[in-house]
N, C-alpha and C positions, 0 to 999 in steps of 0.2 A: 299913557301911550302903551306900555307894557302891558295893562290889563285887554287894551283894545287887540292886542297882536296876539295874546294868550286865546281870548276868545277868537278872534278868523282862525286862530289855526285851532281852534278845537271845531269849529263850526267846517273847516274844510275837512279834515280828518271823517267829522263824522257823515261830510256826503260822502266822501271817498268808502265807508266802509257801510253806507247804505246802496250804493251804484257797484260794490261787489256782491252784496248779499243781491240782489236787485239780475245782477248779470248773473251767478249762479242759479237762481231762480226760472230764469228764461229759458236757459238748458235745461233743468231738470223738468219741469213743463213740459217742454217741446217733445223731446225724448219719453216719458213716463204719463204725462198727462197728470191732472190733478190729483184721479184717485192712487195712484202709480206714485210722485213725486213725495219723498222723505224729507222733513224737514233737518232731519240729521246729517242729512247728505247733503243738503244745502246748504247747513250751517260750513258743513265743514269743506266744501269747495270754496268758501268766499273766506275763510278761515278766518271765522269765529266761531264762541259757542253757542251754543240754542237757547240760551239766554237774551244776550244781544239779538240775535234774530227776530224772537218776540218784542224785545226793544223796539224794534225800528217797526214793526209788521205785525200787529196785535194777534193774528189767526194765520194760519195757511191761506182761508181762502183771501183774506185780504193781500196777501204774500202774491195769490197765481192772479189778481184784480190790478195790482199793481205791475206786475209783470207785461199782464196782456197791454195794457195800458201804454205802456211804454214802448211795445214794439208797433206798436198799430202808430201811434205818434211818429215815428219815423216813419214808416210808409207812407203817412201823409205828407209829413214834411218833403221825403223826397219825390214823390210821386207831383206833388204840386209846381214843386223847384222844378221839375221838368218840363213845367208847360212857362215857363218865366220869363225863359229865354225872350233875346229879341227879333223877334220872325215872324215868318206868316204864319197863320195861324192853321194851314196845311201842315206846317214843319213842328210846329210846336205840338201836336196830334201825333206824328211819326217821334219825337224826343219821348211823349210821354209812352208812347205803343214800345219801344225800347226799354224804357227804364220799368214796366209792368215785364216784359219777358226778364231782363235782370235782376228785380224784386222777388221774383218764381224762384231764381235760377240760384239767388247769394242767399235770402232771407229766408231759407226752408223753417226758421223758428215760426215765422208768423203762420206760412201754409200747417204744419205741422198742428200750431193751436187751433187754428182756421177749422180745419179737418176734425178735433176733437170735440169743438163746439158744435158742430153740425151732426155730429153723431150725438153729442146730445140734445140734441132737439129733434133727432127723429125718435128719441128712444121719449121724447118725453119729458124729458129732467128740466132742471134751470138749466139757465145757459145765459151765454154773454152777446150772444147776438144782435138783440136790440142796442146792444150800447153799443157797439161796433159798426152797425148798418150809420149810425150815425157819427160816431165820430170817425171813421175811416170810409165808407165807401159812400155817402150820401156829400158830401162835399166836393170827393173824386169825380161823382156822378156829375155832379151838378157843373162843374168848371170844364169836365172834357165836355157838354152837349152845347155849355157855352162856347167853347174853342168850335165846336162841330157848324152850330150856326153863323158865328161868325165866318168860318172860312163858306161857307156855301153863301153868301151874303154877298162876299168881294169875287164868288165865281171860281175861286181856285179849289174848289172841294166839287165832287157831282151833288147835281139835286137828287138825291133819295134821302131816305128816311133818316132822321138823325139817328137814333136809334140802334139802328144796322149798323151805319159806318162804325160807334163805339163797339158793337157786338165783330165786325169784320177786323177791327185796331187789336182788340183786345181775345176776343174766343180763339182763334188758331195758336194763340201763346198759351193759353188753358190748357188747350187740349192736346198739344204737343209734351207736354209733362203729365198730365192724367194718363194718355195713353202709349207714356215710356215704359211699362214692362211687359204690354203687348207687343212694340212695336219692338223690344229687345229680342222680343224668341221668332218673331215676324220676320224681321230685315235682319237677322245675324249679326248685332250691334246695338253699340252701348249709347243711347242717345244720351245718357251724363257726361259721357268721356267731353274732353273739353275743344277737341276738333270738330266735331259734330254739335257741340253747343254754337257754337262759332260759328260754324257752317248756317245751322238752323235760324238764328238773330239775323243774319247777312242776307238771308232767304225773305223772310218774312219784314223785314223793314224793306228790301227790293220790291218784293209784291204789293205790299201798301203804297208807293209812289208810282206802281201801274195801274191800280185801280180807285183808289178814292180821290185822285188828281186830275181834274177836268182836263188838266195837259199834261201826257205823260212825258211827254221830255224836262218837263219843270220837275214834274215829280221824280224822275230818275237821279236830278241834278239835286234834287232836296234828299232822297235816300241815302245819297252820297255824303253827301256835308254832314247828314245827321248818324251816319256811322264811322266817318273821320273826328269828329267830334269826339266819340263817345265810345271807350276802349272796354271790354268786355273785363268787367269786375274781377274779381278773383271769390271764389266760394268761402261762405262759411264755414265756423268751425264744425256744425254740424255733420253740415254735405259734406266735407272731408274724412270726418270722422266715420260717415255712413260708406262712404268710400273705402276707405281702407279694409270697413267690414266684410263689405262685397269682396275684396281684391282677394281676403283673407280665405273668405269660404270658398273660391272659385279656383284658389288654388290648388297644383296638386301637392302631394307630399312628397320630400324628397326623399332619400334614403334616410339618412340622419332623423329625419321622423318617423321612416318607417321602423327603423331598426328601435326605434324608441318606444314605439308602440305595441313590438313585437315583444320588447323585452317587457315592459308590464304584464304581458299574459303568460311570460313562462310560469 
């Protein structure tokens, strides 16, 4: 009995310090990219040395493989969990059209890797995209056109193209973050800030129960349900992190810093 209890707790110990090396890794990825990311530095945010790291992760790249892995795994799991619910299959399309603007909005690791994969595939390089179109967005795909036909089948979705409604559910949550630092020097405001995230989700979940709902008064009443439901996340350590950065640069200096900087050039 003692040796069984020696071993779980040596066997939890060591996921515990392969899902820190593991969370370390996701960070230094997101932020640095593959070429960018140090394994020293990852050792030493999960606080171990670069020993055990190759322990647990034979190469970096197996290191940034695993990594990717695991955040795309979540986004499926929750992106799916959000069509589960039990409802019509109108309302379950607006759950998941929420939880894809929420996924943008908290998961800036995954957009972040997202974004570095794609520029390497325009340059040319490997890239993890093939593994990705299927194990994250080819499943996504496939369950929201099944949700899409079913609701067009019982009448509560418009007849148009299935296709669209995913492209009208999901592209204005794309492009409302692609086109935050245009629209920052555009409209005098910080589409991050988190009253105008709020604003923006309250927007676009309201617009999808006027338009892809064969009755809008159903769909106003299903908008509603599915943003009482569903309370606006709180951000990542990243976006925080990126946050403060911003706050940082945008500030101005006070005296105490001027006087500080003054006094280095005498």
């Amino acid at each position: 009995m003692a040796a069984t209890n020696l071993t779980r707790s040596q066997t939890e110990r060591a996921d515990q310090t392969r899902a820190r090396i593991l969370d370390a890794a996701i960070g230094a990825f997101s932020e640095n990219g593959l070429a960018g990311a140090r394994t020293e530095q990852i050792a030493e945010a999960a606080g171990v040395n670069k020993a055990l790291l190759y322990y647990y992760f034979s190469s970096k790249q197996t290191l940034y493989d695993a990594a990717l892995d695991a955040v795309a795994r979540q986004v499926v799991d929750s992106s799916l969990a959000a069509m589960g619910t039990e409802c019509s299959p109108g309302e379950r399309l607006v759950h998941f059209a929420l939880n894809h603007f929420d996924r943008i909005h908290t998961q800036r690791t995954f957009q972040s890797l997202m974004q570095q994969e794609m520029i390497r595939l325009h340059r040319g390089e490997e890239n993890a995209l093939a593994p990705l179109v299927e194990k994250v967005f080819r499943p996504m795909m496939l369950r929201v056109l099944e949700v899409v036909a079913e609701g067009k089948r019982s009448g509560e979705l418009v007849a148009v193209d299935e296709l669209q409604i995913m492209y009208a559910a999901l592209g204005a949550n794309v492009f409302y973050f692609l086109s935050a630092p245009v629209m920052r020097i555009l409209m005098k405001f910080n589409p991050f800030d988190r009253s105008a995230l709020e604003h923006r989700r309250r927007a676009a979940v309201e617009y999808l129960g006027q338009t892809i709902f064969s009755d809008r008064k159903h769909g106003a009443r299903v908008a509603a349900r599915v943003l009482a439901a569903t309370p606006m996340p709180l951000q990542d350590r990243l976006a925080v992190k990126r946050q403060k950065t911003d706050k940082m640069r945008n500030r101005k200096p006070g005296p105490l810093v001027a006087t500080k900087h003054e006094a280095r050039h005498k």
